[in-house]
C-alpha positions in Angstrom: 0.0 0.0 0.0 1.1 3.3 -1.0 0.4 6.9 -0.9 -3.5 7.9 0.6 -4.0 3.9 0.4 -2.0 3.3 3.7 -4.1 2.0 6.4 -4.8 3.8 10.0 -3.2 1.9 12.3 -4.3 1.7 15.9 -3.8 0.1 19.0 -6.0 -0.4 21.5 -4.6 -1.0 25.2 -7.5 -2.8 27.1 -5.4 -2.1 30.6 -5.2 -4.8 32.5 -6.9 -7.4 30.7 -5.3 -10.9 31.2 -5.3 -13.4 28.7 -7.6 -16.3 29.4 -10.5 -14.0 30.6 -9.9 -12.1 27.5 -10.1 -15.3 25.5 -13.2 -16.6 27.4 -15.7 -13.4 27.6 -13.9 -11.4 24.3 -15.5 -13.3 22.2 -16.7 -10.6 20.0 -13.0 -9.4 18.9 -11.7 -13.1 19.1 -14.2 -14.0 15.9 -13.3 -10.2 14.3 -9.5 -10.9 14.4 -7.4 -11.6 11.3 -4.4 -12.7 13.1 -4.7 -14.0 16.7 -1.1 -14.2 18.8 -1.4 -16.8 21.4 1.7 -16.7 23.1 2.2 -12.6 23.7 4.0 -11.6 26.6 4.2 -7.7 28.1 7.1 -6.4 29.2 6.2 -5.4 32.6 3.7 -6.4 35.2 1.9 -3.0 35.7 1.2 0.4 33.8 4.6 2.7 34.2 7.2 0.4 32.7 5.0 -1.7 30.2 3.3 1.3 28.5 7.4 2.1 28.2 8.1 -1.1 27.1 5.1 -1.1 24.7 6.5 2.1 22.6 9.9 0.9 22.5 10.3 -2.7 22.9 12.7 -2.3 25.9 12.7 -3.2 29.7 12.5 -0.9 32.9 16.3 -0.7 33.1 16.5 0.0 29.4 14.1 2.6 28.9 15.0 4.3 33.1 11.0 4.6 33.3 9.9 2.4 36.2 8.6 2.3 39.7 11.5 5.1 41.1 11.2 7.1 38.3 7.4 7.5 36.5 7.8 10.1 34.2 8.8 9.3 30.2 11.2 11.4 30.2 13.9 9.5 29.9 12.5 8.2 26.7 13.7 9.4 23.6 10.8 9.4 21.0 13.2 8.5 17.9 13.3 5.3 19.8 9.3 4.3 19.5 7.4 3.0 16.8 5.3 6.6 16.6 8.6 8.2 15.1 9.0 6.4 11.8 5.3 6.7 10.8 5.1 10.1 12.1 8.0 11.1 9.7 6.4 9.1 6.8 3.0 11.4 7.2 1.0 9.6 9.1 -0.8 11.7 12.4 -0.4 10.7 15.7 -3.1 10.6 18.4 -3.3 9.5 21.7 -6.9 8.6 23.6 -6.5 7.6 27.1 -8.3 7.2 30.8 -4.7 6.0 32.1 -3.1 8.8 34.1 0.5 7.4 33.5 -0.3 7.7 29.7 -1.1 11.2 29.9 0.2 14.4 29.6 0.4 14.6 33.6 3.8 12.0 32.8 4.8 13.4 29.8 3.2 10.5 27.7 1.6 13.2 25.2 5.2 14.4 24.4 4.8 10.7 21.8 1.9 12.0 19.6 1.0 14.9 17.5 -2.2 15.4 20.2 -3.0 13.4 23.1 -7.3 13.6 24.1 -6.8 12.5 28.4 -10.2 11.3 29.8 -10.9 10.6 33.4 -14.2 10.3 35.4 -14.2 14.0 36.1 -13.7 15.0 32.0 -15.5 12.7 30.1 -16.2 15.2 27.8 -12.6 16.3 26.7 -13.9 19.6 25.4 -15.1 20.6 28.7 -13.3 21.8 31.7 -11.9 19.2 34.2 -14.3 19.2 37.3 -11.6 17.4 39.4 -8.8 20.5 38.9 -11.7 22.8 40.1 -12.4 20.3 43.4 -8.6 20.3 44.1 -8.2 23.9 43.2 -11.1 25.4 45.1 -11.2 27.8 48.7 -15.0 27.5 49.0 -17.1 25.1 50.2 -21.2 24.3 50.1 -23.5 26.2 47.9 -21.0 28.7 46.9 -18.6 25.9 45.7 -21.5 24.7 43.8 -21.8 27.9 42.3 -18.1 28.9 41.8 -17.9 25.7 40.1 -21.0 27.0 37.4 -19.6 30.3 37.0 -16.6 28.5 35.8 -18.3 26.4 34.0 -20.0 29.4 32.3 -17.1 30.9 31.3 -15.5 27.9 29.9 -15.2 27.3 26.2 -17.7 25.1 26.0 -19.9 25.4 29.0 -22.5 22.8 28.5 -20.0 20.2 28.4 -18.1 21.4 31.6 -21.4 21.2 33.4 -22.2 17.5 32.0 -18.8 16.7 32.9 -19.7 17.9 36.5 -23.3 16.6 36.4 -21.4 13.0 35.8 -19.1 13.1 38.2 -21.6 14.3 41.2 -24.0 11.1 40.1 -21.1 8.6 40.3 -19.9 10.4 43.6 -23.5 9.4 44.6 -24.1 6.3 43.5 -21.1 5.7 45.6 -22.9 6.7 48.7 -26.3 4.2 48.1 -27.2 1.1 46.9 -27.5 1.7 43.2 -24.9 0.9 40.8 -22.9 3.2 39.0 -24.5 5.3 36.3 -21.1 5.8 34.2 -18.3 3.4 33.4 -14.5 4.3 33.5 -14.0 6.3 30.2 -14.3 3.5 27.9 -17.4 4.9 26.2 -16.5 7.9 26.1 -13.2 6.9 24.7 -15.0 5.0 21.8 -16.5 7.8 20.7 -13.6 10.1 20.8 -11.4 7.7 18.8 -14.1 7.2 16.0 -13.6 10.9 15.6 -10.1 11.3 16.3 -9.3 8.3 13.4 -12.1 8.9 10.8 -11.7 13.2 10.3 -8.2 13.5 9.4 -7.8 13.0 5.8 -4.6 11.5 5.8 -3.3 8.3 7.6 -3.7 7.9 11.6 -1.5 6.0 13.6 -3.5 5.9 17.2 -3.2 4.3 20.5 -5.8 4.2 22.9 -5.8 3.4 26.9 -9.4 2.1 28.2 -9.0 1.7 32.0 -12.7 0.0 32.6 -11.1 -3.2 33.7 -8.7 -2.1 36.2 -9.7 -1.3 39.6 -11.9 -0.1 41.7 -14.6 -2.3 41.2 -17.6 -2.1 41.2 -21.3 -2.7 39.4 -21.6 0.0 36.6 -24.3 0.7 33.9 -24.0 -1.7 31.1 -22.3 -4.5 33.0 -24.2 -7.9 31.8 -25.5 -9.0 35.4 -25.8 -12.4 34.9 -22.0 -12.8 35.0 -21.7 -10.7 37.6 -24.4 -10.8 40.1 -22.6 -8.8 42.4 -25.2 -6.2 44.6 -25.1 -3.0 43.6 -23.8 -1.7 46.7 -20.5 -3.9 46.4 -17.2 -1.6 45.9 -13.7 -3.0 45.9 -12.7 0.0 48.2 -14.3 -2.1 51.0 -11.3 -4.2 51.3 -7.0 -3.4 50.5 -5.4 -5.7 47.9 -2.1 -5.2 49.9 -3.7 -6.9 52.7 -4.7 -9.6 50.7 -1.2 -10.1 49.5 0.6 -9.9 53.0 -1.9 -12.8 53.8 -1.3 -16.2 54.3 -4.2 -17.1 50.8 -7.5 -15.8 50.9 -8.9 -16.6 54.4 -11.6 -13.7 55.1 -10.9 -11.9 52.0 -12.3 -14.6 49.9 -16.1 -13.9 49.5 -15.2 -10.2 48.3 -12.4 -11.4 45.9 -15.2 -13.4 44.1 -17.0 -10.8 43.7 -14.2 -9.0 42.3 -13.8 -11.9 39.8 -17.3 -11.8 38.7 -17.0 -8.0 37.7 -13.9 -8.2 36.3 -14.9 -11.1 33.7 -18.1 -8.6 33.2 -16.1 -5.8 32.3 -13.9 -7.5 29.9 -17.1 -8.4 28.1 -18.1 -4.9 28.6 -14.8 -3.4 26.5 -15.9 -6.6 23.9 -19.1 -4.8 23.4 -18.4 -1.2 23.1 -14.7 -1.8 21.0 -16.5 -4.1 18.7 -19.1 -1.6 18.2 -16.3 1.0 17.4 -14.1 -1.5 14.9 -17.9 -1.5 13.2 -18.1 2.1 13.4 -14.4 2.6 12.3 -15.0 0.3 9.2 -18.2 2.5 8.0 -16.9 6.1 8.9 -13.4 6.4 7.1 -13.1 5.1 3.0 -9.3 4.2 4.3 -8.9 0.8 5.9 -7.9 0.7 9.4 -5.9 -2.1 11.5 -6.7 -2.3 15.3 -4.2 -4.0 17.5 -5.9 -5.4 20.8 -3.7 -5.7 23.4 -2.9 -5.0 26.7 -0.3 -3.1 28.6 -0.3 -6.2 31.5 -3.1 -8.3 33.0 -4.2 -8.8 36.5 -3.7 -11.2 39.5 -6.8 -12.2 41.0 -6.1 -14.4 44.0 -5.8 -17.5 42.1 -3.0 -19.9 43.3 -1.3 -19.6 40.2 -1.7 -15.8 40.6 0.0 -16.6 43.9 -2.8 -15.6 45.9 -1.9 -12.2 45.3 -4.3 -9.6 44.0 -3.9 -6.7 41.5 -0.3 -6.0 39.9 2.0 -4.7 42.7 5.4 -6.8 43.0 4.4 -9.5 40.0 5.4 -10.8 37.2 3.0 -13.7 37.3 1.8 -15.1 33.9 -1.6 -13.5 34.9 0.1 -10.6 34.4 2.5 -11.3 31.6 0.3 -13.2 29.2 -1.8 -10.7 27.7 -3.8 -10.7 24.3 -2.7 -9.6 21.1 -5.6 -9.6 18.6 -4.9 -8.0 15.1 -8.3 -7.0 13.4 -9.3 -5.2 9.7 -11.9 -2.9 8.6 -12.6 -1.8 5.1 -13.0 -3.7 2.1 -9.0 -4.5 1.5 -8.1 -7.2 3.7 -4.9 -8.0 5.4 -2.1 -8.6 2.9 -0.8 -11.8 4.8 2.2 -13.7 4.2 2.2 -16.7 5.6 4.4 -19.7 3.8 2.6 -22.9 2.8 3.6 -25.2 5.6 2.2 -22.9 8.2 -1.0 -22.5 6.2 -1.4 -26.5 5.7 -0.7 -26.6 9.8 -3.9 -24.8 10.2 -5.6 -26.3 7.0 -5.4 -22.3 5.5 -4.4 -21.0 2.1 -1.8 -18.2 1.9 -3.0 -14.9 1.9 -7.2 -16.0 2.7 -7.7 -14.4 5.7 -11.5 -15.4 5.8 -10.9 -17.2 9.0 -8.2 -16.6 11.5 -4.5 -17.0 11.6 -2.8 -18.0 15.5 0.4 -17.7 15.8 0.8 -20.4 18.7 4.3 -19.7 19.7 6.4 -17.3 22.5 5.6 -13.5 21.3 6.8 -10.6 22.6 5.4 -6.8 22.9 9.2 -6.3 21.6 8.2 -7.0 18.7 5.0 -4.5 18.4 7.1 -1.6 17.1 8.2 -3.8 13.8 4.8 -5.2 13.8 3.2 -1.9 13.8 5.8 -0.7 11.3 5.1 -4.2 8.5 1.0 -3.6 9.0 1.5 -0.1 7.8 4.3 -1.1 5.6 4.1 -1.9 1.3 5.3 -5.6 1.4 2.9 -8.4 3.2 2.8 -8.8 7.1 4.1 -12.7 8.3 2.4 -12.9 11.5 4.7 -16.0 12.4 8.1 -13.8 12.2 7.3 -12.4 15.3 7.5 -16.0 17.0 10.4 -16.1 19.4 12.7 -18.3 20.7 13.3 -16.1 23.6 11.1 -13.5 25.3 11.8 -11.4 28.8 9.9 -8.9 31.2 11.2 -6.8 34.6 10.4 -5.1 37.1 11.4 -3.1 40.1 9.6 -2.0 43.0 6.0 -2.6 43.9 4.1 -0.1 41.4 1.7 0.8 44.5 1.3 0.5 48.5 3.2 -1.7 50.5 1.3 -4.2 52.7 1.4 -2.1 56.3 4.1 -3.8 58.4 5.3 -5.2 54.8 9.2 -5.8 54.6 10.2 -3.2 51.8 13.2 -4.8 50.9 11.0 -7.8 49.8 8.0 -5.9 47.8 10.3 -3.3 46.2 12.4 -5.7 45.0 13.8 -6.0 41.4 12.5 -9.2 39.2 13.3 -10.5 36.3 11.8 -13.5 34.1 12.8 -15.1 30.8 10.9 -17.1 28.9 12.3 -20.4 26.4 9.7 -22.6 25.1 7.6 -23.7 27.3 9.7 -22.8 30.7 9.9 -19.1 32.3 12.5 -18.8 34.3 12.5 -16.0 37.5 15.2 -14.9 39.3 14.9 -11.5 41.7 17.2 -8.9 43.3 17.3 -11.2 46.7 18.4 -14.1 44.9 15.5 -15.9 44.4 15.2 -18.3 41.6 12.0 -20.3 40.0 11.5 -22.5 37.1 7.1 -22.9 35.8 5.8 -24.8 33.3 4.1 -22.3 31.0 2.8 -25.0 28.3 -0.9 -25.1 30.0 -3.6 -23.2 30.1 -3.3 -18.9 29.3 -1.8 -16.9 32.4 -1.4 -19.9 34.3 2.2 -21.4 35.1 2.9 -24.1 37.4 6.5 -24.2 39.3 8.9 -27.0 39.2 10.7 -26.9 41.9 12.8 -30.2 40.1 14.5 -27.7 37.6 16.9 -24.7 37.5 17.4 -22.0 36.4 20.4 -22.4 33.5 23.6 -20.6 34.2 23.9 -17.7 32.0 20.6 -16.8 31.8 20.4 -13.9 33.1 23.3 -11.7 31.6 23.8 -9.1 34.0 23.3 -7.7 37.7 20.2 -6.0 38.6 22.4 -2.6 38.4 22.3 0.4 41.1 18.8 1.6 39.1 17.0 -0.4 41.1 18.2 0.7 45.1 19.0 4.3 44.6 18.2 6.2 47.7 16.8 9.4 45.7 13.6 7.1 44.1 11.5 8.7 46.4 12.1 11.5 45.1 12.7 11.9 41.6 9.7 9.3 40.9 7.7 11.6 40.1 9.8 14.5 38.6 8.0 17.7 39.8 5.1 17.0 42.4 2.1 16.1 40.8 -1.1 18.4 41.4 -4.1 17.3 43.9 -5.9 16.0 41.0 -3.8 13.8 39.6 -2.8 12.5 43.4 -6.7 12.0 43.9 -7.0 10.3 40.7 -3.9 8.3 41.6 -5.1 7.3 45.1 -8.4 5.9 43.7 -6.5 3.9 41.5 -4.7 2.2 44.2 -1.2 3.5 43.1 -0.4 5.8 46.4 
């Protein structure tokens, strides 16, 4: 493809969306996908250093963004996939509810434009309601009505006053027994990518952040109760996922964590919904073909014993949290230009270059890979899903990416880790000198140690390095102090 024929290209982070729950309540995207990599592994276990490792194929002690230091500055944006697309004329634009992938961390600094949403902008147009909460010396009625004034006076005042409107009704919901009016962003991330991909006239490159998955959890509009069943006065908040973690399993957690479960596996079908609903829309609102990646920056430990009874994505790198799904999907009449050589197709009974039913690529992937995956889709020749399958694969981390259990030994959940991945065996090794060997070959994000086996000599090239004990993380992590809003937003979150 050349010229005005070259596809939009975008990438579609569902955050923390692991693997087999994807696979088992996706099913929408599953049977839209072209090309369907099995075996992808993120970089990282949680937001900050896999959204690094996701532009530029790198780990935390490559790229210097990680747990002690949060900002992007360190990367250079030569160094991402945007750059060489960017320079070839294609737009850049960056939709996101993720906080770390926002202008508040320097993320925008990637793309020509960068739309941030949160629960308190949903409407990007209008004026952030949270900034005004954080910001204001009043109190009562007359915040009320120093927060209309400025709502007046904003740009586009309607908007700034549904922003508000939405944000007082969750607040309320909150507060009784009904669920939550609003989702996390998702919708309104939807409909700000259809725009942000179909105006332009030339090519778009995009990559979009929907947070609806992550936590807090709790029931919201538009959640399919009969997977959940969860009462709509159930919030996550009512129990500490660091608690659960510094416990010996479940014990009096377990009742809630189910619960948690249950919303979770309805919110992945949620995203289902509403992105297949925008592929659809993408496919009749543009005359250029687009390509949407579906992936995700990590996944998300749910107290399972392969999870390791742990919950959420602090101090992990647990296959829940590694094996995440990579889903490549086509819109327009043109379809994917695949190359795939005859003795893969006859593997899966296909013929080369008929993608009327979908390709998997069983093998070890890597989000390495994605920026040479993201440059061959927008590329001239063919794309050959099955020369992205590695022989090798790795992910890091350092430091917990949130609270410490209370009482918790910080040496232990700040820890550096490391994990490498050969066939079907992942081997672990950490900053204390821990080592672990899992069978990987089973079922999605689940491993299963062998304690039998060790770890080969070699593997690991290098030391963990002084990046990950300086005494100064505290605080350069992040950079300049961020605002109250951000802080808040952070805080509900679980990350401070």
């Amino acid at each position: 493809m050349t010229g005005d024929a070259r596809p939009n290209v975008v990438v579609l982070c569902l955050d923390t969306v692991r693997k087999d729950i994807y696979d088992q309540y996706a099913t929408r995207l599953r049977e839209m996908a072209t090309v369907r990599f099995e075996g992808m592994r993120a970089l990282g276990g949680w937001s900050v250093p896999s959204h690094a490792g996701m532009l530029t194929g790198a780990v935390p002690s490559e790229t210097g963004v990680h747990t002690h230091q949060r900002r992007f500055d360190p990367i250079d944006v030569a160094d991402t996939w945007i750059a060489p697309l960017s320079r070839s004329g294609y737009e850049s634009v960056c939709v996101s509810s993720n906080i770390y992938a926002s202008p508040v961390f320097g993320f925008d600094r990637f793309f020509d434009r960068t739309v941030p949403i949160s629960p308190s902008r949903r409407l990007p147009a209008g004026m952030d309601v949270q900034r005004h909460i954080s910001d204001r010396s009043t109190d009562g009625v007359e915040a009320y009505a120093d927060f209309v004034r400025q709502a007046l006076a904003h740009d586009h005042p309607l908007r700034s006053l549904a922003n508000g409107v939405l944000l007082k009704l969750d607040d309320v919901s909150r507060k009784l027994p009904v669920e939550k009016p609003t989702d996390f962003g998702g919708r309104a991330i939807a409909r700000t990518l259809e725009r942000e991909v179909t105006e332009p006239d030339g090519p778009v490159l995009a990559f979009a952040n929907l947070m609806d998955a992550h936590g807090p959890h709790t029931p919201f509009r538009g959640l399919d109760d009969s997977i959940h069943g969860v009462s709509a006065d159930f919030h996550s908040s009512r129990f500490r996922d660091s608690d659960v973690n510094a416990a010996d399993g479940l014990g009096e957690f377990g009742a809630d964590i189910e619960r948690v479960r249950r919303l979770y596996a309805a919110t992945v079908d949620y995203l289902d919904r509403i992105v297949a609903d925008l592929v659809t829309e993408l496919a009749a609102g543009d005359d250029r073909d687009t390509v949407v990646i579906v992936t995700a920056d990590h996944g998300e430990n749910l107290g399972y014993e392969s999870d390791g009874h742990l919950m959420n994505h602090m101090s992990s790198l647990s296959e829940a949290l590694l094996h995440v799904p990579f889903d490549i999907i086509t819109t327009g009449d043109g379809d994917l230009d695949l190359a795939v050589d005859e003795t893969r197709a006859d593997e899966q009974g296909a013929v080369p270059g008929d993608t009327s039913s979908p390709v998997a690529v069983d093998g070890l992937s890597s989000h390495t890979d994605l920026v040479d995956v993201i440059r061959s889709l927008a590329g001239e020749d063919p794309f050959d899903p099955f020369a992205f399958e590695r022989e090798r694969a790795r992910a890091e981390i350092v430091g917990s990416g949130s609270g410490i259990p209370e009482g918790g030994d910080e040496s232990y959940w700040d820890r550096g880790q490391r994990v490498v991945y050969e066939d079907d065996r992942k081997y672990y090794r950490d900053q204390l000198g821990t080592e672990a060997v899992y069978d990987v070959s089973g079922p999605p994000s689940k491993q299963v140690e062998r304690p039998d086996e060790t770890v080969p000599n070699g593997l690991f090239e290098s030391a963990f390095g002084d990046w990950v004990t300086d005494d100064d993380h505290d605080e350069r992590a992040f950079g300049e102090e961020v605002d109250a809003a951000s802080r808040a937003r952070l805080e509900d979150l679980g990350y401070l």
